[in-house]
N, C-alpha and C positions, 0 to 999 in steps of 0.2 A: 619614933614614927610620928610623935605629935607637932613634928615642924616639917614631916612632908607636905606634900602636895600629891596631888594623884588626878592624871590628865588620863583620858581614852579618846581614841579613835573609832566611831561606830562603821564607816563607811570611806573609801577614797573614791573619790569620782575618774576615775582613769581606768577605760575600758581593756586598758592591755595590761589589769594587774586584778588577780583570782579575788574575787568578793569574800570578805571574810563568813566564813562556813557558820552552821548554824549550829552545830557540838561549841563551836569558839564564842561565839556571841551568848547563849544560854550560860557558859562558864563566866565570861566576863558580866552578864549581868548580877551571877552570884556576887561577884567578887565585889561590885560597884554597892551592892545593896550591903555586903556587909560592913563595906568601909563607910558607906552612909550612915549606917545606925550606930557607926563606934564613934561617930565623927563629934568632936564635943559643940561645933557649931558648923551652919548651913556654909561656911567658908571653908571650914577644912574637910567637907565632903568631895569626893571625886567632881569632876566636872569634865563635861565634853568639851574637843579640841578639835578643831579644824582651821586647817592652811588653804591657801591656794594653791600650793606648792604640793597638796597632794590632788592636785586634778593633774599634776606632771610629776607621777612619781616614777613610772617607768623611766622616762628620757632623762630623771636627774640620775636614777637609778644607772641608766647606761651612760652615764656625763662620767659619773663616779666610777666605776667602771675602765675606765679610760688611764685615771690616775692610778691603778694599780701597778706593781712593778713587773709583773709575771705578762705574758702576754699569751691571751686564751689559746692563740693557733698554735705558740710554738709548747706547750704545756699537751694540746693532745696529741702533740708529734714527739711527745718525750723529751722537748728542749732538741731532736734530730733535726732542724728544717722547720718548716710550718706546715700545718693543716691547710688547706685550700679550701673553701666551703663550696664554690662553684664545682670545682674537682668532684669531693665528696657530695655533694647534692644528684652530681650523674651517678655518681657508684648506688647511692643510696638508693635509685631509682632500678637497679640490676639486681639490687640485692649484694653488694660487693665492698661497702660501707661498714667500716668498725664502729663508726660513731653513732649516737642515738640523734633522731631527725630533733633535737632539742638542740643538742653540742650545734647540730650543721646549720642550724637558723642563728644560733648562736653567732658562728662564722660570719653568716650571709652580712647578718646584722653590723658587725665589726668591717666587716672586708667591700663591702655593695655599696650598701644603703649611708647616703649622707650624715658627718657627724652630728651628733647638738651642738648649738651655738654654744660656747663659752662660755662663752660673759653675763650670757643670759643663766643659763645652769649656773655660774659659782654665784652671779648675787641675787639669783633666787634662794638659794641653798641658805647664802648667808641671812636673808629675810626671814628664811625659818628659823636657823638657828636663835639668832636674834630674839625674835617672837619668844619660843621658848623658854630660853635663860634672861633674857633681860624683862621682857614685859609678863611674864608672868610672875613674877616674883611679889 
């Protein structure tokens, strides 16, 4: 353990992703303080990280997303057909809907709404990773 490194996250600025909870952030400060005080110097103590790439963590989240091989609608249709989210958003509205109004936005999100740009998602993605493994080291 004494040639890790140890990165946290306190905060992503991206309003369409749950703010990390405050049981999680009390736990994580334990953890940061105890790795502080075992740390043999001020370099191999935890340090905070932040990207820009997490003020778009949703959209790379749904970039990524995309690259899967499974496809969300034909998965709640049992591989029968596909889900239709527009379909399923009237039924949901009767009450006639199998799926939770999460899966049907889910849909909306994949089937409606405009993809992310690409190029812009993979060489962001690639900026973080980069960041990560190469300049942190």
């Amino acid at each position: 353990m004494q040639d890790l490194k140890f990165y946290y996250v306190e905060s992503v600025n991206d309003l369409r992703i749950s703010p990390i909870g405050g049981d999680l952030k009390k736990a994580m400060k334990k953890v940061i303080y105890k790795l502080s005080s075992q740390a043999e110097t001020t370099d191999k103590a935890p340090k905070p990280y932040y990207h820009e790439g997490f003020n778009h963590a949703f959209a790379l989240w749904r970039h990524g997303m995309t690259k899967e091989a499974d496809s969300f609608a034909q998965l709640l249709a049992n591989n029968e057909g596909e889900a239709n989210g527009l379909v399923e958003l009237g039924k949901k509205l009767i009450g006639a809907s199998q799926f939770t109004l999460a899966a049907i936005i889910k849909l909306l999100d994949d089937q409606v709404l405009p993809p992310v740009p690409a190029t812009w998602a993979d060489d962001l993605t690639q900026q973080l990773k980069d960041d990560l493994v190469v300049s942190q080291r």
